[in-house]
C-alpha positions in Angstrom: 25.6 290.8 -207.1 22.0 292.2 -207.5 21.1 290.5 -204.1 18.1 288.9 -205.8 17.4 285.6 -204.5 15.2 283.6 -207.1 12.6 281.0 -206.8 13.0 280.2 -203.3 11.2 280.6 -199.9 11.6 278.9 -196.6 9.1 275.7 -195.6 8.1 274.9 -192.4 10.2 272.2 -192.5 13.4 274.8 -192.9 14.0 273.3 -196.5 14.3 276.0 -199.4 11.3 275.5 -201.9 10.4 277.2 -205.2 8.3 279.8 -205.4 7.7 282.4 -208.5 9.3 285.5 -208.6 11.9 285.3 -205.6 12.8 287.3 -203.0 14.6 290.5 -203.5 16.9 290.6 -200.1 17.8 293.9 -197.9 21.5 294.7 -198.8 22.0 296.6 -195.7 21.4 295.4 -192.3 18.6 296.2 -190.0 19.9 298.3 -187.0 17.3 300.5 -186.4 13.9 300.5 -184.2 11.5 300.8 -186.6 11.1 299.1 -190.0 8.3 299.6 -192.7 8.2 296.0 -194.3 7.6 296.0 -198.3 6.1 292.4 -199.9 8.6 290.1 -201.5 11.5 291.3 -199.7 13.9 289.4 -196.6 15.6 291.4 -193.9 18.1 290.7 -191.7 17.0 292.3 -188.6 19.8 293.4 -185.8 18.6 293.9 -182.4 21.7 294.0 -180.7 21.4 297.3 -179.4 17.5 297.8 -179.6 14.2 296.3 -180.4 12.7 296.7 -183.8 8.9 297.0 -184.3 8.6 296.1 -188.3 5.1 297.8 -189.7 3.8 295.4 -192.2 2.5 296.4 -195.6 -1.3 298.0 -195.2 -2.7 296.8 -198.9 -1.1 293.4 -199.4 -2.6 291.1 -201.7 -2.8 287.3 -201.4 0.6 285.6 -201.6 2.5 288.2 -200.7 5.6 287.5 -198.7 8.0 288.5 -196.0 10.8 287.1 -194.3 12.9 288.0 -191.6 16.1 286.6 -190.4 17.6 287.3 -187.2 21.1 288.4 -188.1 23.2 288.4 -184.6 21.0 285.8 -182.6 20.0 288.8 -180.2 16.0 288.6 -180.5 15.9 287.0 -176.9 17.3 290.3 -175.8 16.0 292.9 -177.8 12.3 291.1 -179.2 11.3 292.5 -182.7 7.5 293.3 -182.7 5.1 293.0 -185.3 2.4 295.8 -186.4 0.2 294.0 -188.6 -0.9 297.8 -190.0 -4.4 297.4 -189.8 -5.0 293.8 -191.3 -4.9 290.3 -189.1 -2.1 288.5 -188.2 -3.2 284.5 -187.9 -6.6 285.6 -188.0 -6.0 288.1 -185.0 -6.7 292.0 -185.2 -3.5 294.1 -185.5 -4.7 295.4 -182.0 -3.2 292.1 -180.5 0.7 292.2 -179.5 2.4 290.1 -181.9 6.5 290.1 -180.9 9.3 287.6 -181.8 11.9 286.7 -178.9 13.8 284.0 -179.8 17.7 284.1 -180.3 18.7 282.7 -184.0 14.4 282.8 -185.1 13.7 283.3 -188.8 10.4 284.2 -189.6 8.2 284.1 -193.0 5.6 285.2 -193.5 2.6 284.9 -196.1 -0.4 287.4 -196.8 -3.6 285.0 -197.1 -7.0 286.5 -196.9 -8.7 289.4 -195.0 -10.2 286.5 -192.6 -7.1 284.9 -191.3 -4.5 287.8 -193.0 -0.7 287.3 -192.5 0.6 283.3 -191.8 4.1 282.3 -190.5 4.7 279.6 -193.3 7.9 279.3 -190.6 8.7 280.7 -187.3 11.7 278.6 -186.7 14.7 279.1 -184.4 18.0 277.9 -185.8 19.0 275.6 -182.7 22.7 274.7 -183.5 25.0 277.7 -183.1 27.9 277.6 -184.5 30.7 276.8 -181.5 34.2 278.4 -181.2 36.7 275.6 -180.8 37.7 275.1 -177.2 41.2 275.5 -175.8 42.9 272.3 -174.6 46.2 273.1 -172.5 47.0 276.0 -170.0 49.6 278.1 -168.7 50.4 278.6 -165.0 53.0 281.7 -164.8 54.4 284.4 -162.5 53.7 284.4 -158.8 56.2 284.5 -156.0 58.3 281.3 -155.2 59.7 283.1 -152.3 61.1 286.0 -154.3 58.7 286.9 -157.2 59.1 285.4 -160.1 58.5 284.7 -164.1 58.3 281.0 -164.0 55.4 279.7 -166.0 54.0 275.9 -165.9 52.3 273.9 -169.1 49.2 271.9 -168.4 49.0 269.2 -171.1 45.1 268.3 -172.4 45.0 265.6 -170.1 45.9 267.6 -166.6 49.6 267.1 -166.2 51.6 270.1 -165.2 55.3 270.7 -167.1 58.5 271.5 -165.0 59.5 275.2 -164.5 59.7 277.1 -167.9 62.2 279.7 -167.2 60.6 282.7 -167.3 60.2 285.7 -169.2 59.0 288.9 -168.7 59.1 291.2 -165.8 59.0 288.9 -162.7 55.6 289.9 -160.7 52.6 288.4 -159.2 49.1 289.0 -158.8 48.8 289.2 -162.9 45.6 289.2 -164.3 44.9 286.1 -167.1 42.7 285.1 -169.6 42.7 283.3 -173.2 42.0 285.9 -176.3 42.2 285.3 -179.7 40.7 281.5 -179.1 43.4 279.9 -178.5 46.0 282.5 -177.6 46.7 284.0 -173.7 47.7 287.0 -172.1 48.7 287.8 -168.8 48.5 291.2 -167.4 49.1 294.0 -164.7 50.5 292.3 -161.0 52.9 294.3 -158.9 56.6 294.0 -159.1 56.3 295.4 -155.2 54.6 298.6 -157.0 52.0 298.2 -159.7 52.4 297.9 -163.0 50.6 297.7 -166.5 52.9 295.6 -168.6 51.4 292.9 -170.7 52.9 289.1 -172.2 51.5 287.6 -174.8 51.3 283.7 -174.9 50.7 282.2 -178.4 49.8 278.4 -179.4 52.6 276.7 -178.4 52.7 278.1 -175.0 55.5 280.3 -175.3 55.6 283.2 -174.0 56.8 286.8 -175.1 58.6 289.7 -173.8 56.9 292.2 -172.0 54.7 294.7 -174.1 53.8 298.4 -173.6 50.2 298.0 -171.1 47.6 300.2 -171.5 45.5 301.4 -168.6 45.9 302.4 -164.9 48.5 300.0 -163.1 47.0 297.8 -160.9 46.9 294.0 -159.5 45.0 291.6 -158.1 41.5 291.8 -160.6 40.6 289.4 -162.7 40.7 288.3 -166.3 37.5 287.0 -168.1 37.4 285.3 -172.1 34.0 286.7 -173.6 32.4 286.4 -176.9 34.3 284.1 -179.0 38.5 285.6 -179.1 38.0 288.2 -177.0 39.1 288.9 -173.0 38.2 291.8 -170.2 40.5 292.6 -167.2 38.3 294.2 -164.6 38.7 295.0 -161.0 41.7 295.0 -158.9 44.0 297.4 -156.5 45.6 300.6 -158.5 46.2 301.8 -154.8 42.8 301.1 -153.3 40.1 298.9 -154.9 39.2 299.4 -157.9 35.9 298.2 -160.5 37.7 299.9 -163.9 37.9 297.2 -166.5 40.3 297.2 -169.6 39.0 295.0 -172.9 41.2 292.8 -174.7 40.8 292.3 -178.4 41.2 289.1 -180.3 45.2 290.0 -181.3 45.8 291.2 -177.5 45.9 294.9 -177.6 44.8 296.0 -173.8 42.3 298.7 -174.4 42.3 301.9 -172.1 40.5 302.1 -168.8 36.2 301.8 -168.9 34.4 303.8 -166.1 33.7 300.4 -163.6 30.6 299.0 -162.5 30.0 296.8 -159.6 32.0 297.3 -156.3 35.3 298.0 -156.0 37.7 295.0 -154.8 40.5 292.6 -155.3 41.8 289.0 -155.2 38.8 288.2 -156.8 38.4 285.0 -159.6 36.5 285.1 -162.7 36.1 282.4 -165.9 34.1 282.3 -169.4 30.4 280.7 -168.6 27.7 279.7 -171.1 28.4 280.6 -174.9 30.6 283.6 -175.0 29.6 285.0 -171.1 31.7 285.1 -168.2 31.8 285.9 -164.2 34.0 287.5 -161.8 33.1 286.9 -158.4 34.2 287.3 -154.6 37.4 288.8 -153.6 37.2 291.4 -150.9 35.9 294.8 -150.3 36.9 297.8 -148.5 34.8 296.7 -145.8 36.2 293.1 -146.0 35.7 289.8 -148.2 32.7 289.6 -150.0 30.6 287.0 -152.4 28.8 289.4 -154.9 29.4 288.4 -158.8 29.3 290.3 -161.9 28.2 289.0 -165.2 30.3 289.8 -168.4 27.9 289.9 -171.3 28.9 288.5 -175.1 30.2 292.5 -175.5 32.6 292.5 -172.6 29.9 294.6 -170.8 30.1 294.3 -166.9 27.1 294.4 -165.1 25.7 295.5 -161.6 26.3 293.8 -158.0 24.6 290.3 -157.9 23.9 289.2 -154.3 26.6 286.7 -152.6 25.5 283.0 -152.9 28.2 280.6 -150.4 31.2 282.0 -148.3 33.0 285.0 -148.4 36.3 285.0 -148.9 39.2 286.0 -150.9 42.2 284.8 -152.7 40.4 281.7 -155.1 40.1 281.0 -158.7 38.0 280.2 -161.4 37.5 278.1 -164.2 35.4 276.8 -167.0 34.6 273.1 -167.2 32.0 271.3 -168.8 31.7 273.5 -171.9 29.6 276.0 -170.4 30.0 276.2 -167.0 32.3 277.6 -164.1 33.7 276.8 -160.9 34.7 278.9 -157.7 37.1 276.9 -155.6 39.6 277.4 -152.7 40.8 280.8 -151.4 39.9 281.5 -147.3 38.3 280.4 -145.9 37.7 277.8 -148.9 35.0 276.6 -150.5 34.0 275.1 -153.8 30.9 276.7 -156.3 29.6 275.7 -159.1 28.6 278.2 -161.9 25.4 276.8 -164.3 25.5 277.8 -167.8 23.0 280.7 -166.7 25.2 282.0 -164.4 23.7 281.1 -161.4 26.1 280.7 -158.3 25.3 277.4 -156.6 25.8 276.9 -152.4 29.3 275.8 -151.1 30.0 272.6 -151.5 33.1 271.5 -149.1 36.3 271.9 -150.7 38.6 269.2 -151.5 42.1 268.4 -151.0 44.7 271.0 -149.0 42.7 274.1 -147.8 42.8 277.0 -147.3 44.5 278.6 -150.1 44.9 282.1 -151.4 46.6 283.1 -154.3 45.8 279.9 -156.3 45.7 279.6 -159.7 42.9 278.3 -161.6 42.3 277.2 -165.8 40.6 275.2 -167.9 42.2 272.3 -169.9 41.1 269.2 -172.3 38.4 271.0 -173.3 36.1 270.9 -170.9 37.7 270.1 -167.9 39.6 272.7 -165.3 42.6 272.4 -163.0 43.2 274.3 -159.7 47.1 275.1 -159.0 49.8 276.1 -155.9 48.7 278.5 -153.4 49.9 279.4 -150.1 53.1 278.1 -149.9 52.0 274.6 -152.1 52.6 273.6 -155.4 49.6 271.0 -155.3 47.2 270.9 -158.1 43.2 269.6 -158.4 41.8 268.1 -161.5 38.3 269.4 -162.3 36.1 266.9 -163.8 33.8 268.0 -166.8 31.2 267.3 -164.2 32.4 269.5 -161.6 33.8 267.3 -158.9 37.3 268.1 -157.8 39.6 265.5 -157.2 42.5 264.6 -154.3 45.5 267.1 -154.6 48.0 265.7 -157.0 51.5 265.7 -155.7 53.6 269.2 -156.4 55.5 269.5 -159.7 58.0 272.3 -160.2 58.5 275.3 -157.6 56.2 276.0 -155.0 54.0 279.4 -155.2 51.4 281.6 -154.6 49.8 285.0 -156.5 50.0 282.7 -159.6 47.8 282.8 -162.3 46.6 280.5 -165.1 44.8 280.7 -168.8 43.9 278.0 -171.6 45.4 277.8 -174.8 45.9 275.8 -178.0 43.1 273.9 -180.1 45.8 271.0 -180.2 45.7 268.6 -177.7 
């Protein structure tokens, strides 16, 4: 392909029109800081890991035309700024600051006169982003029933939990889960009464495979995040002492190696996906004793600084999305319930409902965009999560009671 698009631009309205002579597209990809714009060409600009300031032409003559795309929605983090080279930009010097911040924006541009110089015939931001499917079942497994076990539990899309599954896989507790691959789950680490590193796979159906070679330091009690749209991080935990290392899943559930941590160190902390593609892992408890910082999980699997407690501290609870794009803290001791926005901000406790305390619950998302909150401290009750946020009266125990379990979503098939 010659990468020559011809006879069209971009109206106002976002329809393609006809125009003479075309636009001849960038075949590569913007990555860089700094762009020097030529007329009749489109870019696709990538600010993922920077901003771009984009020099425009310094002799243009009337009619000429530029457009820029933005290529990985990441404008709103990384603006792309506009030197207009010496001519006006909507009838503004090129002394004015002239920057573009909007995730998914297009812009296009058109040279007019020396009065008014370059026009945006369209500065549009492509509103609907394309959504990743949402899982709709879960998986309860491993925990200790007494002795520790392998047992896992099936949450159908409408909240009801299976009988025992006999288990597979080394019988351990404390795992780390999460969903990868969109519709896949894993569950990894937990202590077998010393740590391990061992990973099992769950695929569509819910079944589950044999244990796999882990990768990483051994270690329990952290907690595992989906982020972006297939993939999943494992971060924080006890190797020994408290740990902030994190381990990134890819989307066909290979555990990558150890990444230097950020945040505090601790354990039996909770964390779920928020927002489109983000996630949080929150509470748990500290050297020093329980806590109620977060940490945000950017769309990279990047974990960022302390944020400051918001509710009680306290250890041992769960999370969960519900709602599409939001998450829920609930339980653990002493308990509490709070809601996650689809910014990330941690609301104030609300009172928990249903049998409380309890540590070592398990906690995922099912039907979508609902959640369900599981066992725990000798119980094998479970709470429905509305796609509001409100959690319902316990539901009578199915299956064997048990604590240190953990839970993940699966399947696009209700």
């Amino acid at each position: 392909m010659s990468g020559i698009v011809t006879s069209n631009v971009f109206k106002a309205s976002g329809v393609i029109a006809a125009t003479p002579g075309g636009l001849d597209w960038s075949s590569a990809v913007i990555t860089g800081s700094t762009l020097s714009a030529e007329t009749g060409r489109g870019y696709f600009i990538n600010t993922t890991s920077n901003a771009c300031t984009i020099t425009l032409p310094a002799s243009p003559a009337i009619g000429d035309q530029i457009v820029f795309v933005d290529y990985a929605r990441t404008w709103a983090t990384n603006n792309v700024i506009i030197d207009s080279n010496g001519n006006n930009f909507q009838g503004e010097p090129d002394s004015y600051t002239v920057d573009y911040s909007t995730a998914g924006q297009s812009l296009n541009i058109v040279y007019s006169d020396a009065t008014k110089g370059w026009l945006p015939v369209s500065d549009d931001a492509v509103a609907d982003v394309p959504v990743a499917p949402v899982t709709q079942k879960g998986i309860f497994a491993f925990g200790n029933v007494g002795p520790i076990t392998n047992i896992s539990s099936l949450v159908s899309s409408s909240g009801v939990i299976s009988a025992d599954v006999t288990g597979v896989g080394t019988a351990r507790q404390q795992c780390m889960s999460a969903s990868y691959g969109g519709d896949k789950a894993i569950f990894a680490y937990g202590t077998t009464g010393s740590q391990t590193n061992i990973r099992n796979l769950v695929n569509n159906s819910g079944v589950v495979a044999a244990d796999a070679t882990g990768a990483g330091t051994a270690k329990s009690q952290g907690a595992g995040v989906a982020y972006g749209a297939d993939k999943a991080i494992i971060a924080f935990g006890n190797d020994g002492s408290y740990t902030n290392t994190s381990n990134l899943v890819s989307n066909s559930g290979v555990v990558g190696s150890d990444v230097t941590g950020v945040g505090s160190p601790r354990g039996t902390c909770a964390g779920a996906a928020y927002g489109v593609g983000l996630g949080i892992i929150g509470y748990g408890y500290l050297s020093s004793g329980r806590t109620a910082i977060t940490n945000k999980i950017s769309s990279s699997g990047v974990v960022a600084s302390d944020t400051s407690g918001v509710g009680t501290v306290r250890g041992g609870l769960d999370c969960a999305a519900y709602g599409g794009d939001k998450a829920i803290f609930a339980y653990g001791d002493p308990a509490s319930t709070n809601l996650v926005s689809n910014t990330g901000v941690v609301a104030a406790d609300v009172t928990s409902v249903g049998t409380y305390p309890r540590e070592g619950i398990g906690a995922t998302n099912y039907g979508g965009d609902k959640a369900i909150f599981f066992a725990g401290s000798g119980t094998g009750v479970s709470n429905l999560v509305s796609n509001s946020g409100v959690v319902a009266a316990d539901v009578a125990k199915v299956g064997s009671i048990r604590q240190n379990v953990t839970g993940a979503g699966y399947s696009f098939n209700a």
